[in-house]
N, CA, C and O atoms as a printed pandas DataFrame, in Angstrom:
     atom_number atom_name residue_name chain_id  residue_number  x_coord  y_coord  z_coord
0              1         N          UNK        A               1  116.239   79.245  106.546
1              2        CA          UNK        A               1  115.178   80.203  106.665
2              3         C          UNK        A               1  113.914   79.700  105.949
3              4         O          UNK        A               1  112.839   79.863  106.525
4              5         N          UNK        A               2  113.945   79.083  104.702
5              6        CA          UNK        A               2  112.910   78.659  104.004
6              7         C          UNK        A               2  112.115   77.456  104.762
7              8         O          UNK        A               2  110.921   77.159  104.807
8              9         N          UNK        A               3  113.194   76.935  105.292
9             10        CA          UNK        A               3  112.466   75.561  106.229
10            11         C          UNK        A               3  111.564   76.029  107.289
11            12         O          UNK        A               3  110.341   75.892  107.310
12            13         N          UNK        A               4  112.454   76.707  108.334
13            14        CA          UNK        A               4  111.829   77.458  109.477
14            15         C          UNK        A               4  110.160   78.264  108.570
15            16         O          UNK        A               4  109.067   77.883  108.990
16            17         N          UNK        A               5  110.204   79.164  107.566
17            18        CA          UNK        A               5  108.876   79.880  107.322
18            19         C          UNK        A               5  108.025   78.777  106.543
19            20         O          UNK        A               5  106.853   79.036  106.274
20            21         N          UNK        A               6  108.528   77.676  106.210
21            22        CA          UNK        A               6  107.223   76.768  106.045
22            23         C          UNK        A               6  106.961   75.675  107.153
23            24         O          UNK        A               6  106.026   74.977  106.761
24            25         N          UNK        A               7  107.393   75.278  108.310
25            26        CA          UNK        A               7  107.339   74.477  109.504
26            27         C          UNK        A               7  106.420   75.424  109.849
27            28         O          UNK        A               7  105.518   74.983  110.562
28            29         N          UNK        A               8  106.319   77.244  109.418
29            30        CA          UNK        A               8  105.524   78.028  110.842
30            31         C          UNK        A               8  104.368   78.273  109.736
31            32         O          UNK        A               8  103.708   79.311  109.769
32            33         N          UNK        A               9  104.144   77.251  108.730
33            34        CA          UNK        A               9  103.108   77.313  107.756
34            35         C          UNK        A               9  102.864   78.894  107.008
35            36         O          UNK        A               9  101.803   79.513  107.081
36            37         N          UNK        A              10  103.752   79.238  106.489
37            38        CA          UNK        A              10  104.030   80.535  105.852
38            39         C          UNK        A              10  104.623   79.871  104.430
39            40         O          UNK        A              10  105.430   78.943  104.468
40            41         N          UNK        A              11  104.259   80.301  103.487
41            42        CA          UNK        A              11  103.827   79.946  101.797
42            43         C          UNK        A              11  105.524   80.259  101.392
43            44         O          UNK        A              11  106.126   80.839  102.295
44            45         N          UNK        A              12  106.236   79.981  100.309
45            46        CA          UNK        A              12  107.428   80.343  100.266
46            47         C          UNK        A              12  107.657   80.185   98.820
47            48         O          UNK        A              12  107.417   79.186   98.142
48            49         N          UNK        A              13  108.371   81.800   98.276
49            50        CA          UNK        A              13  108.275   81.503   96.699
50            51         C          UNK        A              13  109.989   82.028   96.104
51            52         O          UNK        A              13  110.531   83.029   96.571
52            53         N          UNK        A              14  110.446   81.419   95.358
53            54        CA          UNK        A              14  111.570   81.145   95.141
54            55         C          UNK        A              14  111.466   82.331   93.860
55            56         O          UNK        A              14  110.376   82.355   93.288
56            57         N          UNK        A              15  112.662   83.439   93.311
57            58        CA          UNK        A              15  112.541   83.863   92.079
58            59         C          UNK        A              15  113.943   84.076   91.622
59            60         O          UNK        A              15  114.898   84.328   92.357
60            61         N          UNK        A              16  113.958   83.973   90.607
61            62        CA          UNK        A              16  115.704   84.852   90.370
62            63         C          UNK        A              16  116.166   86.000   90.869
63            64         O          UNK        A              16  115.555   87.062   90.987
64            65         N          UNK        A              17  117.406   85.715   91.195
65            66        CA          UNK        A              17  117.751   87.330   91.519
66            67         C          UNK        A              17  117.115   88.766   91.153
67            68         O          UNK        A              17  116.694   89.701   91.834
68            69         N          UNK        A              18  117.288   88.416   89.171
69            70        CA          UNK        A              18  116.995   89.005   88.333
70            71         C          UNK        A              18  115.553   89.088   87.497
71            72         O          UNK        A              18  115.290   89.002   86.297
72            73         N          UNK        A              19  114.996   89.231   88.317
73            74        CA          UNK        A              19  113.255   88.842   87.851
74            75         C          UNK        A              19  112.783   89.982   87.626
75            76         O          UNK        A              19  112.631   90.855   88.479
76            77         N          UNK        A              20  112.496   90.073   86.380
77            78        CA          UNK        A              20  111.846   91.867   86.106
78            79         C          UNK        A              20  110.800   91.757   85.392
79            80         O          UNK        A              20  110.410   91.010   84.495
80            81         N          UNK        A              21  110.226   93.079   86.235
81            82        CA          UNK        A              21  108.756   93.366   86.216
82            83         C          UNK        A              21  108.158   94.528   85.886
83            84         O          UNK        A              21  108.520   95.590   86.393
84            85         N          UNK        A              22  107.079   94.438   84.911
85            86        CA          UNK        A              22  106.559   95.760   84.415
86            87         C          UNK        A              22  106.113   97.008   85.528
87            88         O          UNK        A              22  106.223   96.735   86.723
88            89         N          UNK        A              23  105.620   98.346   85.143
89            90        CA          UNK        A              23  105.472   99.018   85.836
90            91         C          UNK        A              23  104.475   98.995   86.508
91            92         O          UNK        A              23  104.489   99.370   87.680
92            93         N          UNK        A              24  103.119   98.434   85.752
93            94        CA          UNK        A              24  101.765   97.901   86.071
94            95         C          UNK        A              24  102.043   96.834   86.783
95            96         O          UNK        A              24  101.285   96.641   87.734
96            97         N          UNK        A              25  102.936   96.045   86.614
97            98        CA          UNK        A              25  102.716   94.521   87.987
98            99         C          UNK        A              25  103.419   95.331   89.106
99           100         O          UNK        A              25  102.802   95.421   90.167
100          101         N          UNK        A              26  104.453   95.844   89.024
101          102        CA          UNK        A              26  104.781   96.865   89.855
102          103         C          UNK        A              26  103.893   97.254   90.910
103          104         O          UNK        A              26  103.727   96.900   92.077
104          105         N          UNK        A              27  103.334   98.158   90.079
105          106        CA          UNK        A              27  102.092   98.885   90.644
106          107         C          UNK        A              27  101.223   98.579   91.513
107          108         O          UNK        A              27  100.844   99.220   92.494
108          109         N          UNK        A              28  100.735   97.006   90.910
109          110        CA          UNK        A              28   99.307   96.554   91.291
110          111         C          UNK        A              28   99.925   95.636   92.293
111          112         O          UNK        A              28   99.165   95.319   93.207
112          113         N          UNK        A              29  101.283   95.072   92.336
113          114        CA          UNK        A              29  101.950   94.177   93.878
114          115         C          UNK        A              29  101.725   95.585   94.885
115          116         O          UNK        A              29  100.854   95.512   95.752
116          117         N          UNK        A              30  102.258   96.427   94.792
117          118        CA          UNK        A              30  102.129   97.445   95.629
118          119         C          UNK        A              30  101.043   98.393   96.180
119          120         O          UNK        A              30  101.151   99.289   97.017
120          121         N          UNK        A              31   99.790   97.887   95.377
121          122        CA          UNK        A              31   98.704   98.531   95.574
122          123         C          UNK        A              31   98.662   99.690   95.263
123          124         O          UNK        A              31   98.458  100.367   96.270
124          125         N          UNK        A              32   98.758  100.338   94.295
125          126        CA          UNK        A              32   98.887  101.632   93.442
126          127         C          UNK        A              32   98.840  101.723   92.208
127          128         O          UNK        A              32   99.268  100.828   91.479
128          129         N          UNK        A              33   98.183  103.091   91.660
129          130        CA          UNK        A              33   98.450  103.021   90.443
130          131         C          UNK        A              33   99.434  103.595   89.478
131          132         O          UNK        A              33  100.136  104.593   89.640
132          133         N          UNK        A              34   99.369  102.816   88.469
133          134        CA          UNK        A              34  100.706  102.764   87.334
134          135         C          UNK        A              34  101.137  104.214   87.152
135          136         O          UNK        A              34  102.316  104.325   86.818
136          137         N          UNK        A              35  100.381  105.484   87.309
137          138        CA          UNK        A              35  100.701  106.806   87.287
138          139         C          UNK        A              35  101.623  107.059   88.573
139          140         O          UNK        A              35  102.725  107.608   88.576
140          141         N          UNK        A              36  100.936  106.543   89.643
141          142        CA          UNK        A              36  101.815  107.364   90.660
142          143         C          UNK        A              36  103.092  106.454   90.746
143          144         O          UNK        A              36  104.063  107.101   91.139
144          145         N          UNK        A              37  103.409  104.903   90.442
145          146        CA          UNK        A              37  104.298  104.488   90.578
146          147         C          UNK        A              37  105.353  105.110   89.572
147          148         O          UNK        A              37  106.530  105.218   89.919
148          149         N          UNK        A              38  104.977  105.462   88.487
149          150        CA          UNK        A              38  106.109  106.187   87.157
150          151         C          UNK        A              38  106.673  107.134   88.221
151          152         O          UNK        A              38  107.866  107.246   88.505
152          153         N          UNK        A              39  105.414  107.953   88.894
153          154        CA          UNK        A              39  106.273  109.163   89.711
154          155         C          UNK        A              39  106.933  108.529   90.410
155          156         O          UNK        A              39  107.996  108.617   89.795
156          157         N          UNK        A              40  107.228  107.689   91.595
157          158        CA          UNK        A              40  108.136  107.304   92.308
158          159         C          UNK        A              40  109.292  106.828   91.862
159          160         O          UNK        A              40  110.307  106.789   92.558
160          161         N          UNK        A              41  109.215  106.378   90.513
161          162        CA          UNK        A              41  110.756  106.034   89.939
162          163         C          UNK        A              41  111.238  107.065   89.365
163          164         O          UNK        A              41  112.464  107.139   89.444
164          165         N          UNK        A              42  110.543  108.177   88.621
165          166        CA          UNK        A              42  111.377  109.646   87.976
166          167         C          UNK        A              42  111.342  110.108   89.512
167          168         O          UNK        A              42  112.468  110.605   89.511
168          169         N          UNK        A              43  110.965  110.277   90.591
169          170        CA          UNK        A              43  111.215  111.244   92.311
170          171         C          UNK        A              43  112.659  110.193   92.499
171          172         O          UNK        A              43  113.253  110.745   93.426
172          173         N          UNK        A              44  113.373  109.151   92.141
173          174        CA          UNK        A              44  114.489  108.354   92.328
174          175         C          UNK        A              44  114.381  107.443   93.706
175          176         O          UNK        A              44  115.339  107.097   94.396
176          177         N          UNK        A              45  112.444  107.017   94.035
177          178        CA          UNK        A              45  112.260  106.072   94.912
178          179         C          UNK        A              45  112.806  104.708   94.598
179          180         O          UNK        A              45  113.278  104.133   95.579
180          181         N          UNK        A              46  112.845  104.151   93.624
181          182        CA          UNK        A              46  113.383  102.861   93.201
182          183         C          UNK        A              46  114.372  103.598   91.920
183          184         O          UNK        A              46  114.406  104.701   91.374
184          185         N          UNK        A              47  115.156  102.257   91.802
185          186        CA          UNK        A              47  115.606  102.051   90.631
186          187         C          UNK        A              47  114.982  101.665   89.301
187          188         O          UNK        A              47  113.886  101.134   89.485
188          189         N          UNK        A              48  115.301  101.754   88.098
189          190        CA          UNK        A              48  114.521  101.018   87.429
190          191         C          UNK        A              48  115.327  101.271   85.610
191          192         O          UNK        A              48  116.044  102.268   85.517
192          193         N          UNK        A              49  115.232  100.751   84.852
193          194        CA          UNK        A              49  115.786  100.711   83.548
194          195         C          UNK        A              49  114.743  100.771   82.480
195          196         O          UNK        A              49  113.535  100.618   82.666
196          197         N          UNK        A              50  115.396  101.035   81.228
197          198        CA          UNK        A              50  114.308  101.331   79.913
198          199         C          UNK        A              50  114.611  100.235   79.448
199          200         O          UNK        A              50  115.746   99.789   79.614
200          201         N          UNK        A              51  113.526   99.466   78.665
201          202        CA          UNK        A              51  113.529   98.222   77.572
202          203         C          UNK        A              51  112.727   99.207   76.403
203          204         O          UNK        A              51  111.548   99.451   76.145
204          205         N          UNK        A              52  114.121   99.645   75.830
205          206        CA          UNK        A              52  113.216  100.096   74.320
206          207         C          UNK        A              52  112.462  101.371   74.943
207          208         O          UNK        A              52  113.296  101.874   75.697
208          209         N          UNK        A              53  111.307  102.121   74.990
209          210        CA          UNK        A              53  110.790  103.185   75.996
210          211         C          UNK        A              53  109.717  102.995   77.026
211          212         O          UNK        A              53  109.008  103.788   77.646
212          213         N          UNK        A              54  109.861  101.238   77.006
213          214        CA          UNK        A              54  109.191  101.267   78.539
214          215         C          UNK        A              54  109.984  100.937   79.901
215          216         O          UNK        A              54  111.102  100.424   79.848
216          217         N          UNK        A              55  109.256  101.305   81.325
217          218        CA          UNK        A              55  110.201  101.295   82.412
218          219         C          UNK        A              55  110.175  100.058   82.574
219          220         O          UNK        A              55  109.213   99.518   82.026
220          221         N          UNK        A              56  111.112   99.150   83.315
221          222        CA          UNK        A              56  111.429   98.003   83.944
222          223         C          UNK        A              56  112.329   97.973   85.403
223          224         O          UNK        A              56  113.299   98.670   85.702
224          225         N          UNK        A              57  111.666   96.938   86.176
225          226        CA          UNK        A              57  111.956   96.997   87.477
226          227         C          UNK        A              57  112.154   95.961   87.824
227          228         O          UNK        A              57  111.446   95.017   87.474
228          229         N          UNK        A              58  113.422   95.815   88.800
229          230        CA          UNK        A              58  113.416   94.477   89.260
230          231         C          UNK        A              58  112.722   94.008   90.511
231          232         O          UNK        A              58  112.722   94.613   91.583
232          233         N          UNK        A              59  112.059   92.718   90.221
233          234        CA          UNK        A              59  110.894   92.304   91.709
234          235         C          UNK        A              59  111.559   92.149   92.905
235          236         O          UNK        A              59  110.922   91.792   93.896
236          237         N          UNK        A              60  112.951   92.398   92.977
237          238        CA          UNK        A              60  113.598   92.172   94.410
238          239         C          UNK        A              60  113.550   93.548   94.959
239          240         O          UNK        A              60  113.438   93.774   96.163
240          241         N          UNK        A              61  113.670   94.780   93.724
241          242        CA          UNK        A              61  113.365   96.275   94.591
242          243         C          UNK        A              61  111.888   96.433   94.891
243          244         O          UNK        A              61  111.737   96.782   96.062
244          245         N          UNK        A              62  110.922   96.315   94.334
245          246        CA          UNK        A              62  109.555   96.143   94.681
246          247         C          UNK        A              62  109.756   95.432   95.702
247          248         O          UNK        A              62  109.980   96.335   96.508
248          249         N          UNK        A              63  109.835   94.613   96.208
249          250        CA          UNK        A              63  109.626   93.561   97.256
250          251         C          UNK        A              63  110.415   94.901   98.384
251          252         O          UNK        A              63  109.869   95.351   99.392
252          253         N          UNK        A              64  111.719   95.294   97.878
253          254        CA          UNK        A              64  112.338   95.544   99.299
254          255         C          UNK        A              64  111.555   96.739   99.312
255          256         O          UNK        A              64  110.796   96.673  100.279
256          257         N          UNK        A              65  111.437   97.523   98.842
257          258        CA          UNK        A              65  110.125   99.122   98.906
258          259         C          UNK        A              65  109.146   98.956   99.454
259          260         O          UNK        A              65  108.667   99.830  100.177
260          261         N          UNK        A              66  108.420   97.466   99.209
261          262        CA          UNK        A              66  107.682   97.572  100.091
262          263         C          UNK        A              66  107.537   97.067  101.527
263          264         O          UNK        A              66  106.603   97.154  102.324
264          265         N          UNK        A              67  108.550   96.603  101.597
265          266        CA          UNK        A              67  109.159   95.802  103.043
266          267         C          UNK        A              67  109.208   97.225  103.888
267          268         O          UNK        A              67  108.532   97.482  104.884
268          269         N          UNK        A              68  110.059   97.979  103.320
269          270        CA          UNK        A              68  110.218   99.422  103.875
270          271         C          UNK        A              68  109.102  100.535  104.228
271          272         O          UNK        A              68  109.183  101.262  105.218
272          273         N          UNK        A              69  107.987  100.575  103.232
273          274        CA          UNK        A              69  107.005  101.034  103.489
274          275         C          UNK        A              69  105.840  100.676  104.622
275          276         O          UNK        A              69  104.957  101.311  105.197
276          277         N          UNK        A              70  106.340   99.272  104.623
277          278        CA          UNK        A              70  105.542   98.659  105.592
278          279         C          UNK        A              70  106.118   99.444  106.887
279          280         O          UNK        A              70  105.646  100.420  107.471
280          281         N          UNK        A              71  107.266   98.713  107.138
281          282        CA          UNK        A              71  107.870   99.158  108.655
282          283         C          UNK        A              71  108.293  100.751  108.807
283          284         O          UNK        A              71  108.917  101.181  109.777
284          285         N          UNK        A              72  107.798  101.647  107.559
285          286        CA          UNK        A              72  107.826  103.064  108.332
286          287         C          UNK        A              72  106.064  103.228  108.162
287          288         O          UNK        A              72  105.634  104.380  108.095
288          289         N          UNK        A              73  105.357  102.404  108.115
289          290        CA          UNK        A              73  103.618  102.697  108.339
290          291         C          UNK        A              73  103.649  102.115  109.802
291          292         O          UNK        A              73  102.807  102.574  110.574
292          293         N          UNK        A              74  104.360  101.335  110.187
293          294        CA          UNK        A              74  104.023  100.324  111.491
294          295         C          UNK        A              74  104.567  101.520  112.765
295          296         O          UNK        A              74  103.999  101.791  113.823
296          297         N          UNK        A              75  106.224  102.237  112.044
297          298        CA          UNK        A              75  106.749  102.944  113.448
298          299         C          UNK        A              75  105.866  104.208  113.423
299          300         O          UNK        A              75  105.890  104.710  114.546
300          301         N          UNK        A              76  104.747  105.232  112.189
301          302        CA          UNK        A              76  104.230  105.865  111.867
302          303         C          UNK        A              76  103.111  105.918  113.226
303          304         O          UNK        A              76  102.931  106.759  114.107
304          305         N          UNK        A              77  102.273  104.175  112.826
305          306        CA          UNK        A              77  100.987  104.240  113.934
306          307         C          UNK        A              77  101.518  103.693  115.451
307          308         O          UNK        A              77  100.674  103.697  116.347
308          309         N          UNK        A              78  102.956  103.200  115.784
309          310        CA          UNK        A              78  103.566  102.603  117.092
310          311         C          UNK        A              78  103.661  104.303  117.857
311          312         O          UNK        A              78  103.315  104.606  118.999
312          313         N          UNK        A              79  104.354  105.372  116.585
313          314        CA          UNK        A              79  104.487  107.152  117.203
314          315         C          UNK        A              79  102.943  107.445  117.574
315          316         O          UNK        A              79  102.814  107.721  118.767
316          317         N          UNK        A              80  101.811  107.450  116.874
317          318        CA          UNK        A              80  100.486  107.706  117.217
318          319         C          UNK        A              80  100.279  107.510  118.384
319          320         O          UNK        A              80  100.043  108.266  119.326
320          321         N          UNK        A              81  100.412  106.093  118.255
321          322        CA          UNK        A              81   99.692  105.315  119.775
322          323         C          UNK        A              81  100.121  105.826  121.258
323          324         O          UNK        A              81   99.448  105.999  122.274
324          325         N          UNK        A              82  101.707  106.025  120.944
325          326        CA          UNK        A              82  102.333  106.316  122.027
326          327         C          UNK        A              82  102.231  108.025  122.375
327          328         O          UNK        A              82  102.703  108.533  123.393
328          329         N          UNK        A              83  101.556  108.720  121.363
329          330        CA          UNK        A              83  101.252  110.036  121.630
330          331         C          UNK        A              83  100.217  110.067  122.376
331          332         O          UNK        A              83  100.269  110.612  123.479
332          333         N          UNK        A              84   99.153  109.518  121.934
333          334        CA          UNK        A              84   97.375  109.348  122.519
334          335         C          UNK        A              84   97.689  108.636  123.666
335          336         O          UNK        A              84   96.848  108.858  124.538
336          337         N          UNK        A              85   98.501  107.919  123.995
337          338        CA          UNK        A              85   98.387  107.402  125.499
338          339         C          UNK        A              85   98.911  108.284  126.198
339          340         O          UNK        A              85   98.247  108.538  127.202
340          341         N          UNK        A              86  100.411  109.222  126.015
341          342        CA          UNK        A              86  100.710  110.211  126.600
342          343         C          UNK        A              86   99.763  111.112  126.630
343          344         O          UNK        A              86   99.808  111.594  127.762
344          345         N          UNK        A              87   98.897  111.634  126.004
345          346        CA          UNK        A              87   97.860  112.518  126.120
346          347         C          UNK        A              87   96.637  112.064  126.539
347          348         O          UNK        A              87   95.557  112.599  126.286
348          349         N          UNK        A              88   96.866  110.822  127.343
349          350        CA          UNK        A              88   95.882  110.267  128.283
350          351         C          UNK        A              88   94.371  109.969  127.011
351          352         O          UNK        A              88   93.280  110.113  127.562
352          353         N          UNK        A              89   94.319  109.699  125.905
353          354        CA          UNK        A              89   93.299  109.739  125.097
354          355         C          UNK        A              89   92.595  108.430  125.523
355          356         O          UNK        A              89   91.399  108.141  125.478
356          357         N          UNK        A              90   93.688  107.699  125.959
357          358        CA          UNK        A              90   92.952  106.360  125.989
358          359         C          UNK        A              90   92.036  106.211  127.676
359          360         O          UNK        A              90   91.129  105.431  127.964
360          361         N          UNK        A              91   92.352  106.719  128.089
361          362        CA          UNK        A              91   91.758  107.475  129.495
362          363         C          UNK        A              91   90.471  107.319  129.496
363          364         O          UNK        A              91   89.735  106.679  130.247
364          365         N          UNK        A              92   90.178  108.251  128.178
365          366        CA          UNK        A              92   89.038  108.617  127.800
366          367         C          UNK        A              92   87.869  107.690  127.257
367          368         O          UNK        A              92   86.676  107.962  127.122
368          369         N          UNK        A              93   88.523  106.574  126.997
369          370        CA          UNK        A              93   87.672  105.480  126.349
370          371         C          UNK        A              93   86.755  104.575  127.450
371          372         O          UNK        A              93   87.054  104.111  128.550
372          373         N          UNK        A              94   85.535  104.534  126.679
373          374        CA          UNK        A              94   84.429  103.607  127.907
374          375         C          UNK        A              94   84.151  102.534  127.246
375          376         O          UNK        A              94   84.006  102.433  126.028
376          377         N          UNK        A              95   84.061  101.587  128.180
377          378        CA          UNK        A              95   83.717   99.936  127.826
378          379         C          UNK        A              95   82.435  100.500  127.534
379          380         O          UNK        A              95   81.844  101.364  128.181
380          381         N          UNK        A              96   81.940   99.713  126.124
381          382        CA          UNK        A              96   80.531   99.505  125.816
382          383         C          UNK        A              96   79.872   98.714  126.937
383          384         O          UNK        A              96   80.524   98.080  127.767
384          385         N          UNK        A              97   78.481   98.788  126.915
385          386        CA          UNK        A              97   77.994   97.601  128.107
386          387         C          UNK        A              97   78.148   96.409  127.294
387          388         O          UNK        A              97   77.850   96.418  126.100
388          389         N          UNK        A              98   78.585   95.417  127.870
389          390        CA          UNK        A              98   78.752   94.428  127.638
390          391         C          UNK        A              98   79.778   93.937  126.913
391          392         O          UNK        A              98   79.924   92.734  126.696
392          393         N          UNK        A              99   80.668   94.985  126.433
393          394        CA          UNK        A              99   81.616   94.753  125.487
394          395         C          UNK        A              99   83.010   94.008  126.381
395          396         O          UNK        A              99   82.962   93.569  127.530
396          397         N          UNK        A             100   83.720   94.023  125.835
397          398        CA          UNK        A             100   85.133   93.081  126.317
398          399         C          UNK        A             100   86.482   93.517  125.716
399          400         O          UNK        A             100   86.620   93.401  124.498
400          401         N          UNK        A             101   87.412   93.973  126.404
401          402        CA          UNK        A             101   88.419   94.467  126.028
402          403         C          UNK        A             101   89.187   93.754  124.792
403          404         O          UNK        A             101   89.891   94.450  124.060
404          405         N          UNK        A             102   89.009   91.958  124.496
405          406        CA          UNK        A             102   89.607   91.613  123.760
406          407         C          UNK        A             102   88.636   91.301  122.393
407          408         O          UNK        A             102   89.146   90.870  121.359
C-alpha cells in the first residue's frame, strides 16, 4: 500500500501505533478548537486518557475521526445533490454567456 500511494505521488508518513497527542494538536489536525474538542471526548466521540490532569489522545483515533467525518460530510453533500436534482433545481440553472460547463 505504501508503494502503490507513493508511485501515485501521494506523501507517506509512518508513526507508531502508539503516538499520543495533546488535545490542542488534536484540535488544530482537525481544524477545531481545543474547547469544542474537550467536548467531543467528555460527549464519548473519541477515546482518550489522563496524564496527571491533562487529556491525551492517540493520533491513530484522530486520524480515524477524521477519516469518518470526512466520508459522512461527502454522503451529507452526495444526499443534497441528489435531492436538488430530484427537485429539478438544476433545471433551473443558466449558462452564463460565455461561460462553459467545465
Amino acid at each position: 500500500m505504501v508503494v502503490e500511494l507513493m508511485a501515485e505521488g501521494k506523501s507517506v508518513t509512518l508513526l507508531p501505533d502508539n503516538q499520543v497527542v495533546t488535545t490542542q494538536r488534536a484540535a488544530d489536525l482537525l481544524g477545531m478548537s481545543r474547547p469544542f474538542f474537550i467536548k467531543l471526548l467528555e460527549s464519548g466521540a473519541m477515546a482518550h486518557h489522563m496524564v496527571g490532569n491533562q487529556r491525551r489522545v492517540y493520533l491513530r483515533d484522530v486520524l480515524e475521526f477524521a477519516r469518518k467525518r470526512e466520508e459522512e460530510r461527502q454522503a451529507a453533500l452526495d444526499r443534497l445533490s441528489k435531492q436538488a436534482f430530484e427537485a429539478g433545481l438544476y433545471d433551473r440553472n443558466v449558462m452564463p454567456e460565455g461561460g462553459s460547463d467545465e
